[in-house]
C-alpha positions in Angstrom: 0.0 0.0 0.0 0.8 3.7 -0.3 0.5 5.7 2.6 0.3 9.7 2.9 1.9 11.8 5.3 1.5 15.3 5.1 1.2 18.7 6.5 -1.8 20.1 3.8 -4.9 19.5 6.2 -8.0 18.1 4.1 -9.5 20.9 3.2 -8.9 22.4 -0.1 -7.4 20.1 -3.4 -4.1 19.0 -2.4 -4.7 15.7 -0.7 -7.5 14.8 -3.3 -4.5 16.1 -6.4 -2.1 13.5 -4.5 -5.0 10.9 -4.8 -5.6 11.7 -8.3 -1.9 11.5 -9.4 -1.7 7.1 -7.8 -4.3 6.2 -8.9 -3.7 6.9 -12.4 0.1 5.7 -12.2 -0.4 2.9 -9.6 -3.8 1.6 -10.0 -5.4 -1.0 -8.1 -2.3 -0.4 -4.6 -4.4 1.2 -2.1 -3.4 4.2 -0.6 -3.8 4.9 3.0 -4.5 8.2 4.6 -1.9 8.3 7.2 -1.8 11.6 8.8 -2.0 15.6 7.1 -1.9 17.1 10.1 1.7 16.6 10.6 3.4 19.8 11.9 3.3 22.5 9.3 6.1 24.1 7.8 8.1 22.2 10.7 9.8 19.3 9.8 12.3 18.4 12.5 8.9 18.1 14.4 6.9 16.3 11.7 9.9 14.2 11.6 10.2 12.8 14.8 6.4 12.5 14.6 7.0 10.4 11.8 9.5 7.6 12.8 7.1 7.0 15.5 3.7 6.6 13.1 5.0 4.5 10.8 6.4 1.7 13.0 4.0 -1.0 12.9 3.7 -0.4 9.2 3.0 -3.4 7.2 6.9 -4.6 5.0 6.4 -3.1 1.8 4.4 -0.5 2.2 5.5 3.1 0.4 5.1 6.5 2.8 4.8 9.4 0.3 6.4 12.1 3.4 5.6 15.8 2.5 6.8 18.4 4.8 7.8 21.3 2.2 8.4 24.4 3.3 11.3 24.7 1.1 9.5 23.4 -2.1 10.8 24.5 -5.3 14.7 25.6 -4.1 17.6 23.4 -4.0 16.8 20.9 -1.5 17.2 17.4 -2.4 13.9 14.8 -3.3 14.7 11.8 -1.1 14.2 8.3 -1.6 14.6 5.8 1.5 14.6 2.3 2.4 14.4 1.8 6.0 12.3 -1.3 7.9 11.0 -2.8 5.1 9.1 0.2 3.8 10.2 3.1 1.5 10.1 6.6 1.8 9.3 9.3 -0.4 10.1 12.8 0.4 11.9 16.4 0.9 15.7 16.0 1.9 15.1 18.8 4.9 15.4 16.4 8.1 12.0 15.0 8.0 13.3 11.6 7.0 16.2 11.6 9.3 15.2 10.2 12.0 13.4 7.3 10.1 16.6 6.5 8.7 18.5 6.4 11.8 16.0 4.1 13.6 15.1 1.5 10.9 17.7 -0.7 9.9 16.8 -2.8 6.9 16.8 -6.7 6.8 19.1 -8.4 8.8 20.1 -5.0 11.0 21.5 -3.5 7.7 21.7 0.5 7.8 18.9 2.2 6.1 20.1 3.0 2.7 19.1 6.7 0.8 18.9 7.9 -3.1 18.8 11.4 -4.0 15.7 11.1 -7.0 17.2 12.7 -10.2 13.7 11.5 -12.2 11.9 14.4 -13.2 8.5 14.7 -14.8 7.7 16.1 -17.9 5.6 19.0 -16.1 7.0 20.0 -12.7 5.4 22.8 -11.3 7.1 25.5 -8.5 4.8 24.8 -5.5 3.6 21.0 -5.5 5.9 18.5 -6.1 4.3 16.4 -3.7 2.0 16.0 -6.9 4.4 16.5 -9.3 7.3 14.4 -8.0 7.0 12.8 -5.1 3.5 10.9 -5.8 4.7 9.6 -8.8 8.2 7.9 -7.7 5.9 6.6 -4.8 4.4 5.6 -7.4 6.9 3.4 -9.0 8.2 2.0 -6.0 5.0 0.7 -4.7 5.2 -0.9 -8.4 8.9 -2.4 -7.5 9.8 -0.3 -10.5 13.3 2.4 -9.7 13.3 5.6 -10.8 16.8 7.5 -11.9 18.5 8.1 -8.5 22.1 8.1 -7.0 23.4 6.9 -3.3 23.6 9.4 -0.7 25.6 8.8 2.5 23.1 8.7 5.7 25.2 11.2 7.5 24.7 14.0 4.4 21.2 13.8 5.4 19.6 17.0 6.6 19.2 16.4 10.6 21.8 13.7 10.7 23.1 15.4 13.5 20.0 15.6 15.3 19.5 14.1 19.0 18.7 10.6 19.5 15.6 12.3 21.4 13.8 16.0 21.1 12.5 17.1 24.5 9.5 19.4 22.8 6.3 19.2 22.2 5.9 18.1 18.6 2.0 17.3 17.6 -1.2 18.4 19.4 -4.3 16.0 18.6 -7.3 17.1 18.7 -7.8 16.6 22.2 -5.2 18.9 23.3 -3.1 16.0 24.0 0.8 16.9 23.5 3.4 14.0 22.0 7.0 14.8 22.7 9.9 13.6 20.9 11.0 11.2 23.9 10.6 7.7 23.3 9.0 6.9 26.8 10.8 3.2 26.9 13.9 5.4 27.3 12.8 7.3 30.6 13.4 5.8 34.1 10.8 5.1 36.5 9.4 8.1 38.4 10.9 10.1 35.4 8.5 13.5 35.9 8.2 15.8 32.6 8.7 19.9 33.5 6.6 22.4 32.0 6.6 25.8 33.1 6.3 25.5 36.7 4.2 22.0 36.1 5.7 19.1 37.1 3.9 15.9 36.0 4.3 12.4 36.8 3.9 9.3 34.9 0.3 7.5 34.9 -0.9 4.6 33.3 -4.1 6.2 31.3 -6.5 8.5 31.8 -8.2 7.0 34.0 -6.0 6.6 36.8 -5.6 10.4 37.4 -8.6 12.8 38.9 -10.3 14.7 36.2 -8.8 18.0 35.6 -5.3 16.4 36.5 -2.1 16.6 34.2 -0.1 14.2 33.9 2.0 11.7 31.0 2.0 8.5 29.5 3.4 6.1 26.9 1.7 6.5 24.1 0.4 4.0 21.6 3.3 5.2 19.2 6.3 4.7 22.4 6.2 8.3 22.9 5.9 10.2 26.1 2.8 12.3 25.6 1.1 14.9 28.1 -2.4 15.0 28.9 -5.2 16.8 30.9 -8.1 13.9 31.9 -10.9 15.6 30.5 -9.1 18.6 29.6 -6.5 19.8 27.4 -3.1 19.6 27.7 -2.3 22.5 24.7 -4.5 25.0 26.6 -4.4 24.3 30.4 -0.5 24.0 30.4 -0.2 26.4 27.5 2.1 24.3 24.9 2.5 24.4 21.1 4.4 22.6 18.9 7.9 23.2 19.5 7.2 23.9 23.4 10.4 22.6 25.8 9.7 20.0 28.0 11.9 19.2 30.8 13.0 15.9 32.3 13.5 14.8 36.0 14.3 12.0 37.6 13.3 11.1 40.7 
């Protein structure tokens, strides 16, 4: 299947243009709305977002990543191979932590292509149309389109921490993820923000309503909530917003 990522909201053509555009080159492969409410014009965020969201992917599958602010200068179209799945997408850090965290068969690095296919009409603004959806395209086909090696460390954010200690999505809830991998966070670890300090609970449920708190998320991050409430308005975060960690 082909799955979309992206920061273009439904509203308005793009997501349907992006549907368009597969199933005219890859008809029949079913393509998945992911997520496009991914952090806009913020792709370190949308990035870390990203290796998390796409872990339990089925092997095979093609993510079609667009996180663009930069469309249309010099930054490089990406292709990726990283846990059995491919990725499509803007050489600007939003694919660098996927390729740091999913080794390939047999614990083999990911491996990266900078995409030198071009189409016949490629406009400005929307080469998630123009570009990207169709080498998604032929990869979900098993067909290659004209690309070179690039070395994982030239990536854009290949020097990026291991873990980001901000906020980088808000649900619709309210409910803050964070860049932490939760797994990777002691026991009685407490997240700091603003004068808050916030200890680990199980689920909603175990804290009072009204009470803030975090949790491991379904994705492995460390998320911040509000039972009943939200987090994004009662502890005033955004995407982007520094949390702090300590142990206890």
């Amino acid at each position: 299947m082909i799955l979309l990522y992206t920061d273009f909201g439904i509203s308005g053509p793009y997501v349907g243009q992006l549907h368009a555009v597969l199933a005219r080159e890859a008809p029949g492969i079913p393509v998945v709305d992911l997520q496009h409410d991914a952090p806009r014009f913020d792709p370190k965020a949308a990035g870390y977002l990203l290796a998390a969201v796409t872990e339990d992917l089925p092997s095979g599958s093609v993510v079609l990543s667009v996180v663009d602010p930069g469309v249309g200068t010099e930054r490089t179209p990406l292709a990726l191979q990283a846990g059995g799945l491919s990725f499509v997408g803007p050489d600007n850090g939003l694919l660098a932590l996927v390729a740091r965290r999913k080794p390939r068969a047999g614990g083999l690095p990911a491996s990266a292509w900078q995409i030198d296919w071009r189409p016949e009409r490629l406009s400005a603004s929307f080469h998630g149309r123009d570009l990207f959806a169709p080498v998604a395209a032929m990869l979900a086909k098993r067909r290659v389109p004209a690309a070179r090696p690039m070395a994982l460390d030239a990536l854009v954010g290949a020097d990026w921490p291991e873990q980001l200690a901000e906020v980088v999505y808000l649900d619709g809830y309210g409910n803050a993820m964070t860049g932490l991998k939760a797994a990777d966070l002691p026991a009685g670890t407490q997240l700091c923000v603003g004068r808050h300090r916030l200890k680990r609970a199980e689920t909603f449920g175990r804290v009072a309503p009204g009470e803030a708190f975090w949790y491991a998320n379904a994705y492995g991050l460390a998320e911040i909530a509000v039972n009943r409430g939200s987090a994004g308005h009662d502890l005033g975060l955004r995407i982007g917003s520094p949390i702090g960690i300590e142990e206890t």
